[in-house]
C-alpha positions as CSV (number, residue, x, y, z in Angstrom):
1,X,111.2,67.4,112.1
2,X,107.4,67.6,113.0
3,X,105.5,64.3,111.7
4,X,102.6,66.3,109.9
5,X,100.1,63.4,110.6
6,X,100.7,63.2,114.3
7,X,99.4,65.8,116.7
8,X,101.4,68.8,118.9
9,X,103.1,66.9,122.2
10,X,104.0,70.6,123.4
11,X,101.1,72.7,124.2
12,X,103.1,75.4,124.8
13,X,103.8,76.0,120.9
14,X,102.9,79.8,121.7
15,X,105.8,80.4,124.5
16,X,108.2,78.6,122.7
17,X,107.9,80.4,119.5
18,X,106.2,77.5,117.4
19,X,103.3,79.1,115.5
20,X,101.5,77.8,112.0
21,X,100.9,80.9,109.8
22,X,99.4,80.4,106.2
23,X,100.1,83.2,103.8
24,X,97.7,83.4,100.9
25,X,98.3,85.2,97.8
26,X,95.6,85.9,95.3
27,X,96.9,85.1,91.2
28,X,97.0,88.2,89.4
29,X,94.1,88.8,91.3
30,X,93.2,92.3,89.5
31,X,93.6,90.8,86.1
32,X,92.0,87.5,87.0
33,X,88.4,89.3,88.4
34,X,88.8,90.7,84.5
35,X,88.8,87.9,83.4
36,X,86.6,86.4,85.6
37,X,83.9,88.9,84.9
38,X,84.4,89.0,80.9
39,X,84.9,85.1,79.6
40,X,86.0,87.1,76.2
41,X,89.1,88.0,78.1
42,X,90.1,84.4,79.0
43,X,93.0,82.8,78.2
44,X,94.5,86.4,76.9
45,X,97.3,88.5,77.5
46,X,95.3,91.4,79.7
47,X,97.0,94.4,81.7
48,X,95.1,96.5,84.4
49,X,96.5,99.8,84.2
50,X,96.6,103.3,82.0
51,X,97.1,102.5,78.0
52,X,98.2,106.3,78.0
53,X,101.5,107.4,77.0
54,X,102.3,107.7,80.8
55,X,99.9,104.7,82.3
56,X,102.0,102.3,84.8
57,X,100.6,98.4,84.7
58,X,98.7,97.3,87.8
59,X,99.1,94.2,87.4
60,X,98.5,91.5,84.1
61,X,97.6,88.2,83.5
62,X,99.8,85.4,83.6
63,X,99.4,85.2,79.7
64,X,100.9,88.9,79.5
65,X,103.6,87.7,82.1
66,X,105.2,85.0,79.5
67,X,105.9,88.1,77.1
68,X,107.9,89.5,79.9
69,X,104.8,91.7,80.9
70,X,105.0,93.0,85.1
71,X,103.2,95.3,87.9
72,X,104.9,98.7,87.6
73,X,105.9,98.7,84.1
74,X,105.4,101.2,82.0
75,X,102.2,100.9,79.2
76,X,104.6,101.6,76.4
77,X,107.0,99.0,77.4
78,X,105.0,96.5,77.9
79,X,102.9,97.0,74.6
80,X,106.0,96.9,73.1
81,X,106.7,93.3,74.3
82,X,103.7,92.2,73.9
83,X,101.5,93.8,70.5
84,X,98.5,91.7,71.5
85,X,98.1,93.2,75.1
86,X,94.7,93.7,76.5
87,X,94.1,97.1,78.7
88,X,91.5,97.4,81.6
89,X,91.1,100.2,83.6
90,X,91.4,99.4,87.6
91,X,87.7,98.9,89.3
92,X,88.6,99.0,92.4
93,X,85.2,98.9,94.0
94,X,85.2,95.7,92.4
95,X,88.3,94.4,93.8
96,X,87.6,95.6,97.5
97,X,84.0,93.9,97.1
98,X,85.7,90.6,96.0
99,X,88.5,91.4,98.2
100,X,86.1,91.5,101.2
101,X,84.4,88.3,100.4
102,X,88.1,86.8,100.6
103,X,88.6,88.2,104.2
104,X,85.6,87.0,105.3
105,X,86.9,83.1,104.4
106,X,89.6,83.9,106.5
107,X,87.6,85.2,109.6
108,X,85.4,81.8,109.1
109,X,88.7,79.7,110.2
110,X,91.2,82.5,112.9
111,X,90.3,86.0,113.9
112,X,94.1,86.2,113.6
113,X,94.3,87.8,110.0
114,X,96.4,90.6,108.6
115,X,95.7,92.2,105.3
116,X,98.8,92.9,103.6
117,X,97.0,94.5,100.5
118,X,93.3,93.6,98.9
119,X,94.8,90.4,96.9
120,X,97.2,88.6,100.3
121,X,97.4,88.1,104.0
122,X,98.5,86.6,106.5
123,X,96.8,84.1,109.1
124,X,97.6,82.4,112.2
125,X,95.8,79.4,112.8
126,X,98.0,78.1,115.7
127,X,95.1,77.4,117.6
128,X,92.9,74.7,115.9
129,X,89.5,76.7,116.5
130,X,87.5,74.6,114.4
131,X,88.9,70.8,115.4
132,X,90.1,70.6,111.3
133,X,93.3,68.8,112.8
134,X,96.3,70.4,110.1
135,X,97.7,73.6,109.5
136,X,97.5,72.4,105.6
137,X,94.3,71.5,105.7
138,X,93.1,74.8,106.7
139,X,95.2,75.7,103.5
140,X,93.8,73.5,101.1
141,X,90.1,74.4,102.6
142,X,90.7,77.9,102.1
143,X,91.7,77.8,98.6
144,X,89.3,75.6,97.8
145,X,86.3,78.3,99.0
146,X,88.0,81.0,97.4
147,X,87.8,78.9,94.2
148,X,83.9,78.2,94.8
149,X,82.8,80.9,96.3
150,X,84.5,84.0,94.0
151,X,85.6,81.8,91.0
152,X,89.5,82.9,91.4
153,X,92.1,81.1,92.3
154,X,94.9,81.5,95.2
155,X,98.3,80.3,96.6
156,X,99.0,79.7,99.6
157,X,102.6,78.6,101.9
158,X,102.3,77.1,105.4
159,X,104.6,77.7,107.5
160,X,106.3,78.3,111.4
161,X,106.4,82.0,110.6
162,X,105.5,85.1,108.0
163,X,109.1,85.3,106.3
164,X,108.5,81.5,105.1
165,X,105.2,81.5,104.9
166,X,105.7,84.5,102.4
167,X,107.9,82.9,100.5
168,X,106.4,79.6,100.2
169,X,103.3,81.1,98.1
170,X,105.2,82.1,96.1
171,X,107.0,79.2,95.3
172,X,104.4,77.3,93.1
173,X,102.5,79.8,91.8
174,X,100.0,80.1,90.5
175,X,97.3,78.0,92.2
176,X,99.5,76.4,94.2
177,X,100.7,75.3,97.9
178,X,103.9,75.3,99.6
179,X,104.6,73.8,103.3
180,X,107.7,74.5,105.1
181,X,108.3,72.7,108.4
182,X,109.7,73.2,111.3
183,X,113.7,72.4,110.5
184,X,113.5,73.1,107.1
185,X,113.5,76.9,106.9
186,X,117.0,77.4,106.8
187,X,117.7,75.1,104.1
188,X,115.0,76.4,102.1
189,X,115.9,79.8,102.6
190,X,119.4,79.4,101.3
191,X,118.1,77.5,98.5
192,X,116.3,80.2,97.4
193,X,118.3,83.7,95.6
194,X,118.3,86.7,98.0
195,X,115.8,88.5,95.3
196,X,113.6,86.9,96.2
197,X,113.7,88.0,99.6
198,X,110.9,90.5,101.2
199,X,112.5,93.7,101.1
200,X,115.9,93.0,98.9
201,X,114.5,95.3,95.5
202,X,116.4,95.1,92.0
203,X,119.4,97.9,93.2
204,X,119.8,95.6,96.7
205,X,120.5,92.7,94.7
206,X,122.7,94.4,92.3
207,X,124.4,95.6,95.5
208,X,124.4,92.3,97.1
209,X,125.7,90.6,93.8
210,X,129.0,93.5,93.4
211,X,129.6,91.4,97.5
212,X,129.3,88.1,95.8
213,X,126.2,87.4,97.5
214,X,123.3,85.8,95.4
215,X,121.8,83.0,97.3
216,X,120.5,82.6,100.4
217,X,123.2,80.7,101.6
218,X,125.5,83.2,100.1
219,X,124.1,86.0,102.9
220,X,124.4,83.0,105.8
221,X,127.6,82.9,104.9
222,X,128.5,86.7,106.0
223,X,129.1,87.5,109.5
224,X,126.4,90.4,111.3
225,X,129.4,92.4,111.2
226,X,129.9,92.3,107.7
227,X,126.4,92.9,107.1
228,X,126.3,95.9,109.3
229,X,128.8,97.8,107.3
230,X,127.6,97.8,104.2
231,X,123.7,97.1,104.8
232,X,123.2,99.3,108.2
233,X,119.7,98.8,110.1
234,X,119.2,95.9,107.5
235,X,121.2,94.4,108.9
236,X,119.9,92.2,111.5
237,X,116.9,91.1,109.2
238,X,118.9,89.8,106.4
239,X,121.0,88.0,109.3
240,X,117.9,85.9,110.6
241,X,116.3,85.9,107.0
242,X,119.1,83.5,105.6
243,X,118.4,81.1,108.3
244,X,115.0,81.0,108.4
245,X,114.0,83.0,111.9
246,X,111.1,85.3,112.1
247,X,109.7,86.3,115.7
248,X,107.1,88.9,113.8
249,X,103.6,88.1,115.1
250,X,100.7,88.4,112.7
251,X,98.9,91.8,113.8
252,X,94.8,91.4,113.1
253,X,94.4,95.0,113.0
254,X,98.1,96.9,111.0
255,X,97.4,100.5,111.3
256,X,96.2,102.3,108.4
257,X,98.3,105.3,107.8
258,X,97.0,107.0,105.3
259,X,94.1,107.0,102.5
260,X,94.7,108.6,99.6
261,X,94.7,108.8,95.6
262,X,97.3,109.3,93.3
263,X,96.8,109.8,89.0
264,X,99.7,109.9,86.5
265,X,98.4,112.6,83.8
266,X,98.5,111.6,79.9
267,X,100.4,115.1,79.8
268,X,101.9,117.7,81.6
269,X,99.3,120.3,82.7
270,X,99.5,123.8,84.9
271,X,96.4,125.0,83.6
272,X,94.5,126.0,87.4
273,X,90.9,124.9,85.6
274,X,92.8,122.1,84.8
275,X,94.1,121.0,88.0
276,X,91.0,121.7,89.4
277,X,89.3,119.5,87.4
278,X,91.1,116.7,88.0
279,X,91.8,117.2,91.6
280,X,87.8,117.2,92.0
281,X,88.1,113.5,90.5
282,X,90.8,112.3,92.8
283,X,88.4,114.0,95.8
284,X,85.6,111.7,94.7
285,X,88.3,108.9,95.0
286,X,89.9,109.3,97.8
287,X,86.1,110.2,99.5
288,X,84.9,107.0,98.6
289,X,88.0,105.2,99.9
290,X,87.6,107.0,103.3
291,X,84.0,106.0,103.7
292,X,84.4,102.4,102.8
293,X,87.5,102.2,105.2
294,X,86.2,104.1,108.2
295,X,89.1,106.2,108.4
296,X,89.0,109.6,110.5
297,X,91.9,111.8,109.7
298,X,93.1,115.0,110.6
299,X,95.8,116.1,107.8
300,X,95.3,116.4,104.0
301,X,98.1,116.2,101.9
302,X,98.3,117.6,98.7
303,X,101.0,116.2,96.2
304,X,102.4,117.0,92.9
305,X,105.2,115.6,90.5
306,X,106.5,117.6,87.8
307,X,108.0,116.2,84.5
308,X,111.4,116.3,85.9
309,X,110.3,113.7,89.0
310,X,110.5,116.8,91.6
311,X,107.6,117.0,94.1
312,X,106.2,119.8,95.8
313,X,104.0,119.0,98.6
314,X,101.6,121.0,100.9
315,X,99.9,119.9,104.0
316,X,97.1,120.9,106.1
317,X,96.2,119.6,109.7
318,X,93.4,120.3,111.9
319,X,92.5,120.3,115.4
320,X,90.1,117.1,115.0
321,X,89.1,114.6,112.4
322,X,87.9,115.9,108.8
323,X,84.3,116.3,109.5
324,X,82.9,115.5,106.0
325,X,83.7,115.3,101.8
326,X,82.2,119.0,101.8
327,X,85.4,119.8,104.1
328,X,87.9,117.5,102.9
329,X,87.1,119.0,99.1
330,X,87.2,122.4,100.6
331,X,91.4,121.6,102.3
332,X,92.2,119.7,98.6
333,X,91.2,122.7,97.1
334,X,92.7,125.4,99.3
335,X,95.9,123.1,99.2
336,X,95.8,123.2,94.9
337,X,95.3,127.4,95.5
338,X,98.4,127.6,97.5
339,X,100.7,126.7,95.1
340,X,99.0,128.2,92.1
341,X,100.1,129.5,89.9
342,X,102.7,127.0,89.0
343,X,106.0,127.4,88.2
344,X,106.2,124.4,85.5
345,X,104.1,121.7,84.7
346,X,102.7,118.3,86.7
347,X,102.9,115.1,85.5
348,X,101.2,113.4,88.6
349,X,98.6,115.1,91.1
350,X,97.9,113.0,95.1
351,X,96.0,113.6,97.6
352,X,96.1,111.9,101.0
353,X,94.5,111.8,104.5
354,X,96.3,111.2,107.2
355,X,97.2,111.4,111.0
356,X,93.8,108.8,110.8
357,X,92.7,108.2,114.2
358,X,91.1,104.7,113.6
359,X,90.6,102.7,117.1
360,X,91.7,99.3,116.6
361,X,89.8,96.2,117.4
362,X,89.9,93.7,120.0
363,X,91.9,90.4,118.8
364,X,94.8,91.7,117.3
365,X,97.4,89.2,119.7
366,X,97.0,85.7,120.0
367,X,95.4,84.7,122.8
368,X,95.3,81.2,124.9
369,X,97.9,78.7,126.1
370,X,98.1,76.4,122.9
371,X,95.8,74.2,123.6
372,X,94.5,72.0,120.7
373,X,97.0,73.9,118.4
374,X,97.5,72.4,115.2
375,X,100.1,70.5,113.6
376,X,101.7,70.6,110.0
């Protein structure tokens, strides 16, 4: 195991696979800006989301998680568990601003940073760029400007790659740090249950569980063979996931694939004034995520869920980029004219750009020999 207070002897830490990512993960981070930005709010159960009959939880404070309170749940259900609950709608200009401020932390320390979503990321800080001697200590550091500079608070896990770095900022949430060194990934891996494993969702485990497998050291325990019949392509992943090995790089610049907005409606409508109404709301949306993003697209994508959960989708693709909003309105609306008049009602209306055309930036591998790279 590495000493953590003793420098790299190998400075070949890139070619043999050795890298220090940190993986930080806002706390709550929607919920917390809230509460941030209205002291009234703090210390209060609070859920970013639709209060409708049909709004979906963003995300919610931690005080709204003790009642059993999560991302994705439904409004009803979580009122339900907890009476006292709080509702904000998302302001997600807010959150990108903040969001931005975050990044640019991040930049201050490794060009080497890849956005996950607005609230986590990963960074490689292999090379020691500013002489700050400790992959931790770039951690710590980080946190602590987050805390000063935006008055939220983050986790973050240190680690020899982004499957255990992942999973280490998670482990002590919230406002926490996790380190996993180099020979202990395995072990803490198997420690850990395969839920809470990137990728493994509620029916994986279920189906993991029917095979007896719960823990990580559960899925060691099976043979690629095994795993390959009754997992398929997952295979190989969940092989190298239950001992610890990740060869992923962190990519500075993940291509964007799409921009887009999506709305649950309070009820079902098929009303064409009405869908045009609110498919001119979703335009000004999407626009504005567009701009703020850079994207250049070339296919719009209209989508729409009926009560049942069907979808019906229609798509348009030009030539070259959407020029401007006046055209981008002009294929949204031409899309919604298609398929009118509908057969039965929506419950959900989308729209999407895509096919985007972005270039991407220089520094998106790491670069150099691994000299001055840090340690633990």
């Amino acid at each position: 195991m590495t000493d953590p207070d003793s420098p790299d002897d190998d400075p070949g830490d890139e070619a043999s696979g050795l890298r220090k990512i940190i993986h930080v993960d806002m706390d709550a981070f929607y919920a917390s800006v809230e509460q941030r930005d209205d002291p009234a709010l703090r210390g209060l159960p609070i859920a970013v989301g639709g209060a409708g009959p049909r709004g979906v939880l963003t995300t919610c404070s931690y005080e709204a998680r003790k009642f059993g309170c999560r991302s994705a749940m439904p409004s009803v259900t979580a009122r339900r568990l907890c009476p006292a609950l709080i509702f904000r709608p998302p302001r997600f200009a807010v959150y990108t601003e903040v969001s931005h401020q975050i990044r640019d932390i991040f930049l201050d320390y490794t060009p080497h940073v890849e956005p996950l979503s607005l609230d986590e990321a990963f960074l490689d800080v292999t090379e020691d760029l500013k002489g700050i001697g400790s992959a931790v200590r770039i951690a710590e550091l980080i946190r602590a400007r987050i805390k000063a500079e935006t008055g939220l608070t983050a986790s973050a896990g240190v680690s020899y790659n982004k499957f255990l770095a992942k999973l280490a900022s998670d482990q002590n949430k919230p406002d926490g740090l996790c380190v996993i060194r180099p020979g202990e990934g395995a072990k803490f891996a198997q420690s850990l249950p395969v839920r809470r494993f990137f990728g493994i969702g509620p029916r994986g485990a279920e189906k993991m569980a029917a095979l007896g497998i719960e823990t990580g050291a559960d899925l060691a325990a099976c043979d690629i063979g095994f795993l390959r019949r009754h997992f398929g392509s997952q295979a190989d992943y969940l092989y190298r996931a239950a001992r610890g090995i990740d060869l992923r790089r962190v990519k500075a610049n993940r291509a964007r694939k799409s921009v887009g907005t999506e709305r649950t409606l309070d009820k079902d409508i098929s009303s064409g004034s009405a869908l045009r109404e609110v498919l001119a709301r979703i335009i000004e949306l999407t626009w504005t995520r567009i701009e703020k993003s850079g994207s250049h697209g070339r296919t719009v994508t209209l989508k729409l869920k009926h009560g049942d959960f069907s979808q019906l989708t229609r798509a348009r693709s030009l030539p070259r980029p959407v020029a401007n909003k006046a055209e981008f309105t002009a294929l949204g609306h031409a899309l919604l004219d298609e398929v009118l008049p509908l057969a039965q009602p929506v419950r959900l209306v989308g729209l999407t750009l895509s096919a985007l055309d972005d270039e991407p930036e220089e520094g998106s591998t790491l670069v150099g020999t691994g000299q001055g790279s840090l340690p633990f």
